[in-house]
Structures are given as structure tokens and as C-alpha cells.
C-alpha positions as CSV (number, residue, x, y, z in Angstrom):
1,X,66.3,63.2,100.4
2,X,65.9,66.8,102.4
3,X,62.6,68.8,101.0
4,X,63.8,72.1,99.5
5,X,62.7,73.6,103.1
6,X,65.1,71.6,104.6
7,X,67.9,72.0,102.8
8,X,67.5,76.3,103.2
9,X,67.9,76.1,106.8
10,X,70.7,73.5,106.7
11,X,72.6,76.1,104.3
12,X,71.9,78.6,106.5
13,X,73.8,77.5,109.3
14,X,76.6,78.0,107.1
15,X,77.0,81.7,107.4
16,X,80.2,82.5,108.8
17,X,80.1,83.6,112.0
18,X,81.6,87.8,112.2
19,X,85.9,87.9,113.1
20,X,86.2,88.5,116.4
21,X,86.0,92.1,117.5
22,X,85.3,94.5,120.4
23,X,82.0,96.6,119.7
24,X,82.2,100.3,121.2
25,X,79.1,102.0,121.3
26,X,79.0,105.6,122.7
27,X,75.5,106.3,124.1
28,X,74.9,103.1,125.6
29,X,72.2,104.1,128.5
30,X,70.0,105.5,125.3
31,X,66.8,104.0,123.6
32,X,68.4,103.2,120.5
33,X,70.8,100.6,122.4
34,X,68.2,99.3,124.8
35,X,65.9,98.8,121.7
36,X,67.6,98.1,118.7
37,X,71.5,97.1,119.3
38,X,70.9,94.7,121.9
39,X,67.9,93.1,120.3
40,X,69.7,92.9,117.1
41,X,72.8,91.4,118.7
42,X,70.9,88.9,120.5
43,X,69.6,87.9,117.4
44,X,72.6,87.5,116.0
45,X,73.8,85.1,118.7
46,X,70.9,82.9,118.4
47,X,71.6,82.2,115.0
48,X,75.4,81.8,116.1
49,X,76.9,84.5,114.1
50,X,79.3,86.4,116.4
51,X,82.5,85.2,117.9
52,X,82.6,83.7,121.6
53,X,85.6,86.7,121.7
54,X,83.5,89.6,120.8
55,X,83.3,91.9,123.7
56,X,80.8,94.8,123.8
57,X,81.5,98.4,125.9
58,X,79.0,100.6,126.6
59,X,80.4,104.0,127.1
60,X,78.4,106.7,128.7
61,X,78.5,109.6,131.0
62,X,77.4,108.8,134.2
63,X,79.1,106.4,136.5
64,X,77.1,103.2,136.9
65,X,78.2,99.5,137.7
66,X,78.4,97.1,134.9
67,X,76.2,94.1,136.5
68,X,73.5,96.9,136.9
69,X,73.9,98.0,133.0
70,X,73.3,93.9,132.4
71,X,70.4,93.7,134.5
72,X,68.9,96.6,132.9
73,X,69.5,95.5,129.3
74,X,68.0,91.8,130.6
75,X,64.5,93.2,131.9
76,X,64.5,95.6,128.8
77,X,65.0,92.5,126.5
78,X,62.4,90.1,128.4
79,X,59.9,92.5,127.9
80,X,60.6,93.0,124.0
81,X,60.6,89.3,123.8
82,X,57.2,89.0,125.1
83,X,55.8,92.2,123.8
84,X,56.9,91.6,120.2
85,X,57.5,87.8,119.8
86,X,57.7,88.0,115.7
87,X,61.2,90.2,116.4
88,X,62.6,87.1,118.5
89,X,62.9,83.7,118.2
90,X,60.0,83.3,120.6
91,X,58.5,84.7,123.1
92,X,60.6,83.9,125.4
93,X,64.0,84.9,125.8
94,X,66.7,82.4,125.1
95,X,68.8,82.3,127.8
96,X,71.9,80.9,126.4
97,X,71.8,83.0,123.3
98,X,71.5,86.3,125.4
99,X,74.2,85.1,128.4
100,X,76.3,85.0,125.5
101,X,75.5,88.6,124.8
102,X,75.5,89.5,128.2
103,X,78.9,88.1,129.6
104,X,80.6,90.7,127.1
105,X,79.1,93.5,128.0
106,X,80.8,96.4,130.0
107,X,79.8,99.5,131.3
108,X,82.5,102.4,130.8
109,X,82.0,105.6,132.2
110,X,83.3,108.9,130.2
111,X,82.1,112.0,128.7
112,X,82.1,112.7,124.8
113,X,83.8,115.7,125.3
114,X,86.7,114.7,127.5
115,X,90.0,113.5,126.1
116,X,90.5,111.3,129.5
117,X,87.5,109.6,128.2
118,X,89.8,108.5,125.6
119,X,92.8,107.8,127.0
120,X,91.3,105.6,129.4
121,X,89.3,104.2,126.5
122,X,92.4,103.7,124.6
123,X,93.8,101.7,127.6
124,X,91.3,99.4,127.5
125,X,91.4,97.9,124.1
126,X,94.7,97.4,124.2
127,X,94.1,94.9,126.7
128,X,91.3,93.7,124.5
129,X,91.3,90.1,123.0
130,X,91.2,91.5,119.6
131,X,92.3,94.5,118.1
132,X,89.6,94.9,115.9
133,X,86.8,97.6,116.8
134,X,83.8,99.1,115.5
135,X,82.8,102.2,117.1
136,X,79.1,102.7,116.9
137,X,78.0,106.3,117.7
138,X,74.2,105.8,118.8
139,X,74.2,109.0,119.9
140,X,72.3,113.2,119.1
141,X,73.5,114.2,116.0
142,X,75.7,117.2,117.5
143,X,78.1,114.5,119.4
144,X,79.3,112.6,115.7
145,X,81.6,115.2,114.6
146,X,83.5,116.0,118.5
147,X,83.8,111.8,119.0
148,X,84.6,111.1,115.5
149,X,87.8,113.9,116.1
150,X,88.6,112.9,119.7
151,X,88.5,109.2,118.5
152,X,91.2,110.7,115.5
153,X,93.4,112.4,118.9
154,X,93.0,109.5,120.3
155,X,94.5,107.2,117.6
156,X,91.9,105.1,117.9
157,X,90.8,104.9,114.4
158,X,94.3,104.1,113.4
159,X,94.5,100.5,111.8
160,X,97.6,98.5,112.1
161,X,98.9,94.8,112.4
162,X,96.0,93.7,110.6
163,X,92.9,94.8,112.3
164,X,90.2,97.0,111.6
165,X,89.2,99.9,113.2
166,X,85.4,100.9,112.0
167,X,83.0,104.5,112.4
168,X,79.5,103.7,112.3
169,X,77.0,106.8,111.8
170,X,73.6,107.0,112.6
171,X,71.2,109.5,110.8
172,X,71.2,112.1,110.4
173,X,73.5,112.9,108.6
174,X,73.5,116.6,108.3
175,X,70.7,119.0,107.8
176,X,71.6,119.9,104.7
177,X,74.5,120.2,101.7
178,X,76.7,122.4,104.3
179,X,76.7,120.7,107.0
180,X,77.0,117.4,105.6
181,X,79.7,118.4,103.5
182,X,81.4,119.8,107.0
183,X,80.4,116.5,108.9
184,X,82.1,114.3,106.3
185,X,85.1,116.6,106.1
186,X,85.5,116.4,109.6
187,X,85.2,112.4,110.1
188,X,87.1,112.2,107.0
189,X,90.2,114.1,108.6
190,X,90.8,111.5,111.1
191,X,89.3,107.9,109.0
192,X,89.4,106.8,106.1
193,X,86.1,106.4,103.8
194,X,86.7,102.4,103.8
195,X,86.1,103.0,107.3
196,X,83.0,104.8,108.1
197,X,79.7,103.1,107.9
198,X,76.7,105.7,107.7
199,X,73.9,103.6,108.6
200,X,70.2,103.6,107.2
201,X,67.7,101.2,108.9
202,X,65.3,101.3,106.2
203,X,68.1,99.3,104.3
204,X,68.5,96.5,107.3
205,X,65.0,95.0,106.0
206,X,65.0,92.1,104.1
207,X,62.0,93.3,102.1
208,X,64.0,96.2,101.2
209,X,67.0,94.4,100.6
210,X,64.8,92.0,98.0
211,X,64.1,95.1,95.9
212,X,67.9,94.1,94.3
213,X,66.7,90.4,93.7
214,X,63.2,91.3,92.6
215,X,65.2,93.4,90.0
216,X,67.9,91.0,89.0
217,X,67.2,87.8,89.3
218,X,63.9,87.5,87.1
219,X,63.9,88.0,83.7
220,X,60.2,89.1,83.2
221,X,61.2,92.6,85.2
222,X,64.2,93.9,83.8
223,X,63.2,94.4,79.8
224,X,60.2,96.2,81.2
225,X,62.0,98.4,83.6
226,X,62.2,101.7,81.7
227,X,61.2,104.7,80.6
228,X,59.7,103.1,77.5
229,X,57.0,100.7,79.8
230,X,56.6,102.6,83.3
231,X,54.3,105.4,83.3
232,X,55.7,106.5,87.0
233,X,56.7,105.4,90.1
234,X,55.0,105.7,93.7
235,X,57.4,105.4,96.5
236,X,54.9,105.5,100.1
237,X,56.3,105.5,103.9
238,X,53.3,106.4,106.0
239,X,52.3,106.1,109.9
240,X,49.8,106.0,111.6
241,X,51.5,107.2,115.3
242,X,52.6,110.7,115.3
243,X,55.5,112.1,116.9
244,X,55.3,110.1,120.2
245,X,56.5,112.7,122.6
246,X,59.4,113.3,120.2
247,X,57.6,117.1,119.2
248,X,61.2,118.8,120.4
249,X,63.2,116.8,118.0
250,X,60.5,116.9,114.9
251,X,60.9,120.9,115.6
252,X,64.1,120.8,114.2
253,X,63.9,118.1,111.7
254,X,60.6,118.3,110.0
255,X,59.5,114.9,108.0
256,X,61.0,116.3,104.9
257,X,64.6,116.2,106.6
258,X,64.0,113.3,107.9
259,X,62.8,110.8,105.5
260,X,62.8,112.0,102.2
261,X,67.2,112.6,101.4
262,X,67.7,109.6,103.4
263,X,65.2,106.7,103.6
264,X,63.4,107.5,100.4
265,X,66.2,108.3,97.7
266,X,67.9,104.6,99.3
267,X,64.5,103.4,98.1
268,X,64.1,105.2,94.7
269,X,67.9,104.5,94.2
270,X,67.6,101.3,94.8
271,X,64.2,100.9,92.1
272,X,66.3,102.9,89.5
273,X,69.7,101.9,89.3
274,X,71.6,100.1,86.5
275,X,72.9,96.7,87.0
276,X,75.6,96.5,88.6
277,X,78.4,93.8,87.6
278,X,78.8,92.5,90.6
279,X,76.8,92.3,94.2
280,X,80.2,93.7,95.7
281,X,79.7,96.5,98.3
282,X,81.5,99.8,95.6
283,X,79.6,98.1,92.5
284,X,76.2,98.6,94.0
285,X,77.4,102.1,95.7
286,X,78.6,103.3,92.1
287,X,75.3,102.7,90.3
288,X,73.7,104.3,93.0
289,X,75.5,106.7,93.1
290,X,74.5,107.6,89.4
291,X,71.1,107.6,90.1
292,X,71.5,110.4,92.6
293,X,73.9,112.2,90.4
294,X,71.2,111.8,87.4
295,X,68.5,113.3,89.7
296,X,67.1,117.0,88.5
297,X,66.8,119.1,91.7
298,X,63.7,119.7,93.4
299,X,62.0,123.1,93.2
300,X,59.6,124.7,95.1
301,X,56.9,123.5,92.8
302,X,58.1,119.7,93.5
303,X,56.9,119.8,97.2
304,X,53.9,119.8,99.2
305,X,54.1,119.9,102.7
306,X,51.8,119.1,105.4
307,X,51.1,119.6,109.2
308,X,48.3,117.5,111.1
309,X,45.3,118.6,112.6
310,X,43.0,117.3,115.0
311,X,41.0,114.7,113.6
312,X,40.1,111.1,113.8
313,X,43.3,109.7,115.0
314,X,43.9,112.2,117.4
315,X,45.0,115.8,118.4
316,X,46.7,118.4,116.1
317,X,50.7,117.9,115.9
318,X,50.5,122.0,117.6
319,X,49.4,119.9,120.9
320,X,52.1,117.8,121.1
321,X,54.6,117.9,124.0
322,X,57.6,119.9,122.9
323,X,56.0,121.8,120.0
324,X,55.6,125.0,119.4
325,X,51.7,126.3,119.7
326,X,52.6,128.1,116.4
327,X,55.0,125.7,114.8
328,X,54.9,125.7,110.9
329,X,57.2,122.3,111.0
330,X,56.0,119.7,108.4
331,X,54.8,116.2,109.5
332,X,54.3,115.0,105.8
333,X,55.9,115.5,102.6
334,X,55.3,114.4,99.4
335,X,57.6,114.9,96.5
336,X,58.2,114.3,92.6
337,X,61.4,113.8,91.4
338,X,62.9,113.0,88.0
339,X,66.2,110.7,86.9
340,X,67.7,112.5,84.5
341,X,69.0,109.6,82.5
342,X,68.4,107.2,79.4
343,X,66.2,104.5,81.6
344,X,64.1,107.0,83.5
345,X,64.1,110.0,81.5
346,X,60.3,111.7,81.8
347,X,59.2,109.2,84.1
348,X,58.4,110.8,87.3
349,X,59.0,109.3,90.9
350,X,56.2,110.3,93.3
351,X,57.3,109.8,97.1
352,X,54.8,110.8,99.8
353,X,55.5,110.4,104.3
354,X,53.5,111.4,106.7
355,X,52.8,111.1,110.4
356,X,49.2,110.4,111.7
357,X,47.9,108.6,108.0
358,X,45.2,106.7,107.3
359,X,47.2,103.2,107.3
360,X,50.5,102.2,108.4
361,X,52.3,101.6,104.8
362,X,56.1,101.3,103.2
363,X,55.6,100.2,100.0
364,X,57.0,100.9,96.3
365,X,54.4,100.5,93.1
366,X,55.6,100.6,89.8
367,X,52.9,101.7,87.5
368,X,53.5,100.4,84.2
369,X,51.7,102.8,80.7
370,X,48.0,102.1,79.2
371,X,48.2,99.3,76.5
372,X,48.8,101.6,73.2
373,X,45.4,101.1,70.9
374,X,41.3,100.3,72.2
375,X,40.9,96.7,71.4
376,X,38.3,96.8,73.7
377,X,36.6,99.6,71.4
378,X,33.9,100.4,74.3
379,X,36.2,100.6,77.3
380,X,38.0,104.1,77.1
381,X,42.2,102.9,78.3
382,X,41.6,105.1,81.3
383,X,38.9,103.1,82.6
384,X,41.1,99.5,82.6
385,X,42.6,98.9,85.5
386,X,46.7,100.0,85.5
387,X,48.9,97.4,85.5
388,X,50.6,98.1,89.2
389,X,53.5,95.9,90.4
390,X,54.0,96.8,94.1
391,X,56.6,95.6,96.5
392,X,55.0,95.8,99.7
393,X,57.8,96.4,102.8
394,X,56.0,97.6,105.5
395,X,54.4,96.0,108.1
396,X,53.1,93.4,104.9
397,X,56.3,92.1,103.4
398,X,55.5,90.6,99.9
399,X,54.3,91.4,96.3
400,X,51.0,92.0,94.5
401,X,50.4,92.4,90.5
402,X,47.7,94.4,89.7
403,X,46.3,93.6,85.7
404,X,43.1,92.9,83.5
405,X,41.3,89.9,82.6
406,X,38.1,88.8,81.1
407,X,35.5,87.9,83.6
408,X,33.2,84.3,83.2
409,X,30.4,84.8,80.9
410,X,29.1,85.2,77.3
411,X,30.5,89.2,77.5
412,X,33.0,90.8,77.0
413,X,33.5,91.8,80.4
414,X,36.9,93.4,81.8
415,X,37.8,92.6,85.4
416,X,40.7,93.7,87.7
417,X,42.5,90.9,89.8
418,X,45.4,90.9,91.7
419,X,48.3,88.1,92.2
420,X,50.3,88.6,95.4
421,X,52.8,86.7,96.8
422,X,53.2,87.1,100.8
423,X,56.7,86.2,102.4
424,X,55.2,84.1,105.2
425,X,53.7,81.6,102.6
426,X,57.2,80.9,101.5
427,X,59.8,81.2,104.1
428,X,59.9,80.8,107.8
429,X,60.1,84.1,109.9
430,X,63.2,85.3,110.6
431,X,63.7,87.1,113.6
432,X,64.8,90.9,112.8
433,X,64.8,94.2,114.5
434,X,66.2,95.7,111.5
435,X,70.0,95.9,112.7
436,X,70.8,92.6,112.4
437,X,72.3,92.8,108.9
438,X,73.6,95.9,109.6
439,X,75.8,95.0,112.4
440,X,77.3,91.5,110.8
441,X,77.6,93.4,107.5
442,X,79.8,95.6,109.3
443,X,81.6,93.5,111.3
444,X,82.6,91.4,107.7
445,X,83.4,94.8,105.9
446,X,81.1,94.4,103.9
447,X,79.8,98.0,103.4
448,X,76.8,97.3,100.1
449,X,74.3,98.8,102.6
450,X,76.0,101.7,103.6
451,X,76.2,105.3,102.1
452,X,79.1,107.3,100.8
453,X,80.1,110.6,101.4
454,X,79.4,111.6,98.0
455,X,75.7,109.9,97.9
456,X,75.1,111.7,101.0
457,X,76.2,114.8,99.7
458,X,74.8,114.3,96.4
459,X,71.4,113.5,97.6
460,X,71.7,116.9,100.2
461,X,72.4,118.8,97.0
462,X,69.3,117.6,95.2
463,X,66.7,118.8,98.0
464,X,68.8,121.8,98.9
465,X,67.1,124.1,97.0
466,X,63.9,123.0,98.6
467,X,65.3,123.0,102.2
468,X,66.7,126.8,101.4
469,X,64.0,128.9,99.1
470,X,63.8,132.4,98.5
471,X,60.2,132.2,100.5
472,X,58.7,130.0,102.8
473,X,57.3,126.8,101.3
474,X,53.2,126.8,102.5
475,X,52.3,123.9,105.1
476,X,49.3,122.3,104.2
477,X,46.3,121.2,107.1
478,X,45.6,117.8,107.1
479,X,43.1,115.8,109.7
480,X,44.7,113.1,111.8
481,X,43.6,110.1,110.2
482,X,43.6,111.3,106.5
483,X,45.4,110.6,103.7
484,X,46.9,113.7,103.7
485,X,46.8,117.4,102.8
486,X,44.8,118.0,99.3
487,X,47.6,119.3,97.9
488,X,49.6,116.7,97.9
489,X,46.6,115.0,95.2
490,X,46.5,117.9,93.3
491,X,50.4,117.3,92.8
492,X,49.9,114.4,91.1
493,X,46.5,115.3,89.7
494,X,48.2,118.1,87.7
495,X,49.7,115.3,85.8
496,X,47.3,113.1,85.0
497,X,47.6,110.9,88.5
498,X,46.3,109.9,91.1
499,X,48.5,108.4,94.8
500,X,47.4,104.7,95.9
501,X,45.0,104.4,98.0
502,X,46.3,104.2,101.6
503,X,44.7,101.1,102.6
504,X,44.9,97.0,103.1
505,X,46.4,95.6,99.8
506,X,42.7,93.2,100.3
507,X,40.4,95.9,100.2
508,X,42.6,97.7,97.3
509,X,41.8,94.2,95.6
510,X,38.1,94.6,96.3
511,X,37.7,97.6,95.2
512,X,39.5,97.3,91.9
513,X,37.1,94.2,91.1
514,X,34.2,96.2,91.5
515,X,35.4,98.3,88.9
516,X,35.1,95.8,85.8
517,X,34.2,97.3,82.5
518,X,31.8,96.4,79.8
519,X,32.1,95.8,76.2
């Protein structure tokens, strides 16, 4: 008889492979293609789940031959094989998986803003093998709105005889409530909502994606998951690197912008929602949806923001290329937000991201409340160790339970420990770049991990306040390498709290055991 290992990876193979469909993504000479779409895609073939019909076209301005767009893709991918082997298969590209990638691909030259681009585009899939297309605009922000209404001109988005026509939409999306509410009016005029896909990455992790079964599928969570057992909520995304040469795009983003609407409320949402009756794509949407709608708008005094200095991990952000020897732009932001509703009602979400950090940590830790009375009548509740159930994402994928017991001995001594469970004890790796899901989830229709116009727009609404006040918010110094600005603590410490400590979940154990208390 097959061990239980065994019989998961003979089940596996049965995943249907995606319909057959032609894959059009605008901006195909960009980093996002060459580092993410083609990775994920060859992923995808290794584990045989696209169609020998699907046919990818790169569209971008320039004109350039399509064996050279192939050959470029190829080196790009050999190198990512070898440089970052736990994304792959191996280290070594496989090259039957990727010629099957590679034999689809076409180059097609056009501009964005020209309506021969398509016409001629047009042209082409109708000599495609299959009518069905997803249109994936990896792409600058300013280009989703004029390709989304040429594509409308064009009738490209029209669906008939049975086959899809599909809008996917990087971030961001918008800048704030008015013009997201302008971009989804505008994509909306020529598609239909079932039809545009407004991608996250954060939610193309399986650790991420986990937070649902975590949640759902164990009994010991759910009666526990409320207002009446959680004391509060830390929701972490921090980095180490800082803006990577990217200084002229973080000028007119900030960290705020771009984490904390987007990558952060998918998270909280996803921590807070209500069951949902079914895992079907508008179920899950609705109750997050909810949560958004139940969240109190931020105020000034819900926000610290934070700009990095020089310090141990390296120059000041104001030295970067691209930014401004005066720039006032935030690099971390840290915010506390409340659900308004009967599960969450007083229990506050702390969220925190940052550039140049102490450690290199996406994580979510659920704090549950002191035990009620002093059974232990010489240990003070504050000084026990909190009971801490934390759902590590990034780059450690696993859980760890933080809680009291009695050390050895004839005392009554009280002792932290820790019980983690680490994903690479228990399942094989699984080679991911983040897009995989995203891509087959797509081609299927299946649209759970996507966003809605109204979340989008209801999340915009809940920071707007914050993005828009009547004075400028103050950006906190903090030194490269840090855990960030002191304000930031004092946020929490106005409450009663204190953030995690931004290190390895082993050394958080070690401290925590030094800290046993005496009775």
C-alpha cells in the first residue's frame, strides 16, 4: 500500500490542466515578465498544467524578432534556475518543460497608445487556435486605463461563441479613493467585473493562501477567534533591502501606498473574515468584503510614518538614486486599525512595513488575552509569557505557538516554550515564484484570489483620510538596520503593547525561556 506521501503526489497529478488559451501580455520586454511570468509559466509546465495549445504574445513597442525575445527569456531563465534553485524544480533548467513554454511564445511589436496596435492585434487572434484570451497588463500604472479602453475599441474584450476574454491588473491600483474609483469606472465601461482580475502577489503564496485552512479546517482555532479571546493582532511585512534603485518610483508611492491598502488589508482580511459557506471565488470575496466595509477609517493619530537613515545596513533612503535630497516620502508605516463588527469589535490590528529593517519578516501573530485571575499568586499576569499563535509567511513558511508551562523541579517555576511546525518537515517543496496560482487560477476562472472593485475601493476609502489630511503627517528618522522609528513603539505602547521582536522565530524562543517566572 502507498505511504500517505505517496499517495499526495499521485493526487496531485490530477489537477486539470488550464483550457486552452492564448496569453497576451502587454509589456513583455519588462522585469516583471523576464522575472516572474515566465518563471511562473515554466512552472506550470513542469507540473503539466497548461495546454500544448496555449500560445503566449508578447506585445511591446519596439521592433525586435521573436527567436531573439526567446533567446533572451532562455538566458534570463537559466540564470534564475541556478541562482535561486528552491523557485525551480532544480537547478537546472528542464528543457522539455521550458521548450514547451518557449515554442509558444511571440514577439509582437505595437505601441499602447496606437489603435493599429490593435487592429493588428485583433488580426492575430482570430487566427489563434483558441478564442480564449487573457490579457495580462504587466505594465506602469498610467498605461491600465488607455489599454484597458483601446482593448474595449478594439472589441477585444468582447466574449462570444463560448470563450473567455479575461483583464488582468497589476498593482497598483490607484493612488487613492479617486482615482481608483476613475480606474475601475474606466475598465468597467468596456469589461465586465467577471472579467477583470486585479492581481495581488502576496495572495499567490501558499503560506498565505493556508491562512483560510489554518482558520477552517481545525477546530481548536475557530471558538477562540474573537473579540472575547484575542487581545490584538500583529500583522508584520518587513525588509531588509531598501529601494534597490527604485528611489524614482518610491517618490511617488511611499510604503504606505504601497503595501498597507493592498498587501496588508488582503492579509488582515483574510485573519478576520467570517466563514464563508463555500470556498467558491464570490463567497470568499463577500466576507471579505465585509471586513473592509466593517473597518473604522484611519486618522492621523492611527499612523506613524518613517524614513531611513544611514545606519548599519547602509546609507539614508535621501541618497538613493532617484530621490529627492529633501524627500519627505515614507519608507515604513505602521498602522492600527479596528473591525467594526461583532467578532473583532475593540480588538485592534497593528500592521507595521518597512524598508531597510532589522530582519527580513512577513508574518501574522495573533495575541491571545492574559488568563483572567493569579493562580500563580507571585507571578503578576503581565509577567507570563502571552499566549502568541503566529503564522510565519515570509521567507520561513510555518507556524509557532507561543504558551506557559511548568519547568522540571520541586518549584513552582513558570517557563515559556514554543511549538512550531515548519512546512519543509511535512511537505515536499514546491516550486513557486508566487504567480503560479495566479496564472492557472485565472486561466480556470477561478477568481477567489482576486479583488473586486468595491474591495478596492472600499479599502481606498478606509486610508483616504490618512493619504489626504488637513496637515502633513510627520516622517519619523529611523537608522538602517533598526526596527524602526520610536514612534511606531510608542503607538502601541500607548495601549498597553509592545510590536514583536524583529528577529529569528529561534532566538525569539530563546529569549522567551530566559524569562521563566518564580512562584
Amino acid at each position: 500500500m502507498p505511504n500517505e506521501a505517496t499517495q499526495s503526489s499521485d493526487s496531485s497529478k490530477t489537477k486539470r490542466r488550464a483550457p486552452p488559451c492564448t496569453l497576451v501580455i502587454f509589456g513583455a520586454g519588462g522585469d516583471l515578465t523576464k522575472r516572474l511570468l515566465m518563471p511562473a509559466l515554466y512552472n506550470l509546465s513542469a507540473d503539466g498544467l497548461l495546454d500544448d495549445d496555449m500560445q503566449v504574445i508578447g506585445v511591446n513597442h519596439g521592433a525586435r524578432e521573436t527567436d531573439e525575445w526567446r533567446d533572451d527569456l532562455t538566458q534570463s531563465l537559466r540564470k534564475f534556475a541556478a541562482d535561486k534553485a528552491s523557485t525551480f524544480h532544480t537547478s537546472k533548467l528542464n528543457d522539455d518543460a521550458w521548450n514547451r513554454v518557449a515554442r509558444s511564445l511571440e514577439y509582437f511589436a505595437g505601441e499602447f497608445d496606437d489603435d493599429a496596435t490593435y487592429t493588428r492585434l485583433k488580426e492575430r487572434l482570430e487566427k489563434a487556435k483558441s478564442g480564449n484570451v487573457v490579457f495580462y497588463l504587466a505594465v506602469g500604472a498610467r498605461f491600465f486605463a488607455p489599454i484597458a479602453e483601446h482593448l474595449g475599441r478594439a472589441g477585444l474584450l468582447e466574449q462570444k461563441d463560448g470563450a473567455f476574454r479575461r483583464l488582468v491588473v497589476e498593482k497598483p491600483f490607484g493612488t487613492d479613493l479617486a482615482s481608483a474609483k476613475e480606474l475601475n469606472r474606466c475598465i468597467l465601461a468596456h469589461a465586465d467585473e467577471s472579467q477583470v482580475y486585479r492581481i495581488d502577489h502576496f495572495l499567490g503564496k501558499d503560506t498565505v493562501q493556508s491562512i483560510l485552512a489554518v482558520r477552517f479546517a481545525n477546530a481548536m482555532f475557530e471558538p477562540v477567534w474573537r473579540r472575547e479571546y484575542i487581545d490584538h493582532v500583529q500583522i508584520t511585512a518587513a525588509e531588509t533591502i531598501g529601494v534597490e534603485g527604485r528611489g524614482s518610483f518610491y517618490e511617488h508611492t511611499g510604503a504606505f501606498r504601497d503595501m498597507v491598502p493592498n498587501h496588508l488589508f488582503q492579509l488582515l482580511g483574510m485573519v478576520a473574515m467570517e466563514p464563508p459557506n463555500s470556498f467558491d471565488a464570490e463567497s470568499v470575496r463577500d466576507k471579505k468584503a465585509e471586513v473592509f466595509d466593517a473597518m473604522k477609517p484611519l486618522s492621523p493619530d492611527d499612523v506613524v510614518l518613517g524614513q531611513y537613515d544611514a545606519g548599519p545596513a547602509g546609507p539614508a533612503y535621501r541618497e538613493e538614486p532617484g530621490v529627492a535630497k529633501d524627500s519627505r516620502v515614507e519608507t515604513y508605516a505602521a498602522a492600527r486599525v479596528y473591525v467594526d463588527n461583532w467578532r473583532w469589535a475593540g480588538v485592534p490590528f497593528y500592521l507595521r512595513t518597512g524598508k531597510r529593517l532589522a530582519e527580513r519578516c512577513t508574518e501574522i501573530s495573533v495575541q491571545l488575552k492574559a488568563v483572567p485571575f493569579r493562580l500563580f499568586r507571585d507571578t503578576p499576569n503581565d509577567a507570563l509569557t502571552p499566549n502568541v499563535y503566529t503564522l510565519r509567511i515570509d521567507p520561513a513558511h510555518g507556524t509557532t505557538f507561543d504558551f506557559n508551562v511548568k519547568k522540571p523541579g520541586p518549584l513552582v517555576e513558570i517557563g515559556a516554550v514554543r511549538s512550531s511546525f515548519d512546512y519543509g518537515d511535512f511537505f515536499a517543496a514546491s516550486a513557486n515564484v508566487g504567480y503560479e496560482t495566479l496564472l492557472y487560477d485565472c486561466m480556470l476562472g477561478d477568481a477567489t484570489l482576486f479583488q473586486r472593485a468595491d474591495s478596492i475601493e472600499t479599502a481606498w476609502a478606509v486610508v483616504d483620510r490618512v493619504l489626504h489630511p488637513d496637515g502633513d503627517l510627520p516622517v519619523h528618522g529611523y537608522a538602517a538596520g533598526s526596527a524602526g522609528p520610536e514612534a511606531a513603539d510608542a503607538l502601541l505602547a500607548a495601549d498597553g503593547r509592545a510590536w514583536r521582536a524583529l528577529n529569528s522565530p529561534t532566538d525569539d524562543a530563546d529569549q522567551h525561556n530566559e524569562e521563566g517566572q518564580k512562584t
